[in-house]
N, C-alpha and C positions, 0 to 999 in steps of 0.2 A: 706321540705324533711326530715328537723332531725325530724318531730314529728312523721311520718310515720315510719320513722327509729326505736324510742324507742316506737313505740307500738309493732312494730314486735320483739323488743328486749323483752318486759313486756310477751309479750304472751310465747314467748322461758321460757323467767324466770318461768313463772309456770304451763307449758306444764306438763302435769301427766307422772311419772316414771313407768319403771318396777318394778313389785315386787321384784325381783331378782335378785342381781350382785356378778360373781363370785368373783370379784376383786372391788375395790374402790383405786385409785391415789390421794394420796394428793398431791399438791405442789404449793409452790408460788413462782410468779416468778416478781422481782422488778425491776421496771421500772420508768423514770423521768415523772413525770405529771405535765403538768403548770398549776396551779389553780393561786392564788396570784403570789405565786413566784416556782421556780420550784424544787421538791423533787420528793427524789424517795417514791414510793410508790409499797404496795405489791398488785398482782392481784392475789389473790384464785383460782385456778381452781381443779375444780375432772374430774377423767376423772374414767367412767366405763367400765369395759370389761362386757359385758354380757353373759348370759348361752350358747347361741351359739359362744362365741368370740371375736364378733365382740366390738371395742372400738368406745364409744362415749364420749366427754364432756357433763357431768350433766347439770354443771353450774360454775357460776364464777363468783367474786364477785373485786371492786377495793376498795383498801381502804385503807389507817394508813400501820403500822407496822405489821408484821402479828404476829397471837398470837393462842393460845388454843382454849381461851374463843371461838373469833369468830368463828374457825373450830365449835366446838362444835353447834354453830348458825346453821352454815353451813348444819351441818350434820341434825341438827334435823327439820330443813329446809326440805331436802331430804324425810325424815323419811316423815314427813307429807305429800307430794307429791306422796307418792308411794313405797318408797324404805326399804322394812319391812326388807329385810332379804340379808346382804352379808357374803360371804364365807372368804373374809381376806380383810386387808390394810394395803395398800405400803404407808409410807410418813419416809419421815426425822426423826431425832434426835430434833424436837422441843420442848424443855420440855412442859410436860402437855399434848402431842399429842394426846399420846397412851390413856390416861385416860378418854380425853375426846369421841377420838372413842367409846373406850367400855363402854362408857355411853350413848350411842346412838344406837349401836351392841355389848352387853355385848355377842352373841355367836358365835362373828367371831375372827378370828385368825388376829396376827399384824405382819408386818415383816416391818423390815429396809431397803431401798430403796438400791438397789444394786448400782446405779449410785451413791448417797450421799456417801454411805459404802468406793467408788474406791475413791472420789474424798476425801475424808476425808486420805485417807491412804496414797496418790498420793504427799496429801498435804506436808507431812513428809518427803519425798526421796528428794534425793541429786539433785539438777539443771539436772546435767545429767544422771539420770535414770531413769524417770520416766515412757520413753516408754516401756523400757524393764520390769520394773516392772507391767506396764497396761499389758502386752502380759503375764506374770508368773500368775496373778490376775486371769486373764482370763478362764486358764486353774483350776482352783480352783472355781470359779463361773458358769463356765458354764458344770463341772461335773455331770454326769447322776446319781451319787449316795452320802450317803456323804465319803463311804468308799473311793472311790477314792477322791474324792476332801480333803481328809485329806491326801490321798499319794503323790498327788499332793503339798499340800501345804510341 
């Protein structure tokens, strides 16, 4: 059963992409693996919005620590697969992120992950304010323009 399993996993892995994503999602998420013994480990995933909307997961990768270099693996992965041309990417504060995106999409736009941005800010408030500061946040990120979300803040 696992060998039918990681074929249908091999085939996922190099299913052909679209040409086109309006968005790309970095982010890794670390989880305990037991191999020898048991550590955490980072799982890569991208997930794309496409030109219609709709979000799928690319792919995803388990591995070590997460780092640039691999993203940039990652991406140029992608690249080969199908995926010429996206419109931006959302990922974290990981140094080297950004650069190795736009070594991959030197002509898409980068922005910092609004959920990283709250949780990074959230991190800093006093025990007991955080909710009310996440509800003030809010009103600043979820702004239809930036002139209010600067009146806001």
């Amino acid at each position: 059963m696992t060998d039918v399993v990681k074929e249908d996993i091999e085939k996922w892995h190099t299913r052909p992409l679209q040409k086109r994503y309006s968005v790309l999602y970095l982010d890794g998420l670390y989880v305990k693996l037991r191999r020898e013994t048991v550590e955490k480990e980072v799982i890569y995933v991208v997930l794309g919005v496409n030109e219609e909307g709709y979000r799928e997961i690319l792919d995803f990768f388990v591995g070590g620590q997460e780092s640039a270099y691999v993203w940039q693996e990652i991406l140029q992965n992608l690249y080969k697969r199908g995926v010429k041309e996206v419109l931006l990417g959302v990922f974290d504060g990981l140094p080297g992120l950004e650069e190795a995106f736009q070594a991959v999409y030197p002509k898409a736009d980068v922005q910092r992950c609004v959920v990283h941005k709250v949780r990074n800010t959230l991190s800093r408030v006093r025990k007991k304010d955080p909710f009310e500061m996440a509800e003030d946040l809010k009103l600043i990120y979820r702004s239809p323009s930036k002139e209010i979300a600067l009146e806001m803040f």
